[in-house]
BADO-672010 format. One record per residue (C-alpha): residue number from 1; residue in three letters; chain; x, y, z. Coordinates in Angstrom, 3 decimals. Example, Ala and Ser with C-alpha at 12.3 -4.5 7.8 and 13.67 -1.06 7.14 Angstrom:
2
nr | rest | kette | x | y | z
1 | ALA | A | 12.300 | -4.500 | 7.800
2 | SER | A | 13.670 | -1.060 | 7.140
//
This chain:
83
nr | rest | kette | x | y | z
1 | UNK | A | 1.898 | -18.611 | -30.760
2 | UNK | A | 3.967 | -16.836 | -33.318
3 | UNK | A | 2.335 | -19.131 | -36.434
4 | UNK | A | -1.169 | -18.025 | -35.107
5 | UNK | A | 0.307 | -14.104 | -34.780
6 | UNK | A | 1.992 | -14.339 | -38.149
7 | UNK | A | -1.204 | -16.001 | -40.455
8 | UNK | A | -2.788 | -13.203 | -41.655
9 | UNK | A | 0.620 | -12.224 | -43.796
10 | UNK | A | 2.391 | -16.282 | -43.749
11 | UNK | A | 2.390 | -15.103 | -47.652
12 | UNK | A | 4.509 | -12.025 | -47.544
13 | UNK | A | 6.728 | -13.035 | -44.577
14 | UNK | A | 9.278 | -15.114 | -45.656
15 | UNK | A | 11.577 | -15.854 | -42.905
16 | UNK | A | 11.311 | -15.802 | -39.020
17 | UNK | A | 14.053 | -16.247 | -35.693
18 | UNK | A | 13.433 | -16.347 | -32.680
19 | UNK | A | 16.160 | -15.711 | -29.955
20 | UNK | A | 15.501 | -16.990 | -26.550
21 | UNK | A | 17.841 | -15.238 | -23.723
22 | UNK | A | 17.788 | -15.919 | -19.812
23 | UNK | A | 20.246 | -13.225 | -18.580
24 | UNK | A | 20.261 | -14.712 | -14.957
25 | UNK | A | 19.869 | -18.268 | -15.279
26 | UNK | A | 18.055 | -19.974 | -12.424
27 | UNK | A | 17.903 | -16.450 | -10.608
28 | UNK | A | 14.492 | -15.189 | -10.575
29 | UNK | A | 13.847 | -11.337 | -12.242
30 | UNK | A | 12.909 | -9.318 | -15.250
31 | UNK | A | 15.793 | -11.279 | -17.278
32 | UNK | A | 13.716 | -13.452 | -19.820
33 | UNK | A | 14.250 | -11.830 | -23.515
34 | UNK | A | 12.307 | -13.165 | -26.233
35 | UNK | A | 13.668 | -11.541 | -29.980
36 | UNK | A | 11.346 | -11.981 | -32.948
37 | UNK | A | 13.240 | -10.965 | -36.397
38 | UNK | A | 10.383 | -11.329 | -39.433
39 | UNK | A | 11.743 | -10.719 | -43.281
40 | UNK | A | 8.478 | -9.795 | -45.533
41 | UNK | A | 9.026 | -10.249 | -49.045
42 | UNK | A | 10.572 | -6.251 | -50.511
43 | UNK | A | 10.988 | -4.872 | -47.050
44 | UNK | A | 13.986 | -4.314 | -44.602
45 | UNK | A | 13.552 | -7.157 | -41.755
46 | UNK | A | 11.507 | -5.963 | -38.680
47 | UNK | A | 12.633 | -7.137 | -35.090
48 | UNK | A | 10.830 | -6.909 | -31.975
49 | UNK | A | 11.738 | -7.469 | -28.259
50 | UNK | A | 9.960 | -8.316 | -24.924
51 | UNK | A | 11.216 | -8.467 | -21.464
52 | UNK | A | 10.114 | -10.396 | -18.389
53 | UNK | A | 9.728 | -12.275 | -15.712
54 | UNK | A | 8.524 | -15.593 | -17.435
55 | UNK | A | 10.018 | -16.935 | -20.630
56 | UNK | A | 6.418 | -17.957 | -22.027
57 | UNK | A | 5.202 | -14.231 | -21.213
58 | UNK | A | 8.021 | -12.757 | -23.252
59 | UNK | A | 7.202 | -14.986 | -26.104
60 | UNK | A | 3.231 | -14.177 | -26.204
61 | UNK | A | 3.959 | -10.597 | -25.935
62 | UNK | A | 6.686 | -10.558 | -28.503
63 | UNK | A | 4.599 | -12.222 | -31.021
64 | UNK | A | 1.861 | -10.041 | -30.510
65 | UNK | A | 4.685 | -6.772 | -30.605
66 | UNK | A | 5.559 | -8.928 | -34.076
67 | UNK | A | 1.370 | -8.807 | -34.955
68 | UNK | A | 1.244 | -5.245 | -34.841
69 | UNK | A | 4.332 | -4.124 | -36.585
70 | UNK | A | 3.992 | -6.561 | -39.170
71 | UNK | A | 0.313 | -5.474 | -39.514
72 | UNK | A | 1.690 | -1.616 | -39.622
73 | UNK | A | 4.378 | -2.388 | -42.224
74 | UNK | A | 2.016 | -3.801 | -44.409
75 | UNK | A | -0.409 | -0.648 | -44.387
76 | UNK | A | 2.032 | 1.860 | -44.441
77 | UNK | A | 3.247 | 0.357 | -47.818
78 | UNK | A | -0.223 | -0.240 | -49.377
79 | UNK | A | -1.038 | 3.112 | -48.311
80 | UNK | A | 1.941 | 4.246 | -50.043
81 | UNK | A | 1.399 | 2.859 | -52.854
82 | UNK | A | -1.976 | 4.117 | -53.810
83 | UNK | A | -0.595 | 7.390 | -53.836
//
């Protein structure tokens, strides 16, 4: 999921983690906590979070969370640097 959310730019990122967190164990609840921290080649490091209820939820979401600011970073800085 992340590799296919991450292709478009697999040549500027150059490292990825991924934390996995169950706050209540076995309990049921919004408690799953999937943490996506991407390093792009001359930036700071984004990170993105996503709470819920189901561990494979919070990693589908956070990778597409990941998508979109990776996707953002990347325009604001070619924008920037045409002007």
């Amino acid at each position: 999921v992340i590799s296919k959310a991450t292709k478009l730019f697999q040549d500027q990122i150059t490292r990825i983690e991924v934390h996995l967190h169950d706050g209540d164990g076995p309990r049921s609840g919004i408690d799953k906590t999937c943490t996506i921290e991407a390093r792009l080649a001359g930036h700071d490091p984004l990170a993105v979070e996503y709470d819920a209820d189901d561990l494979y939820v919070a990693i589908d979401e956070a990778a597409g969370k990941l998508e979109r600011a990776v996707r953002r970073k990347i325009e604001r800085h070619e924008a920037h640097k045409w002007q």
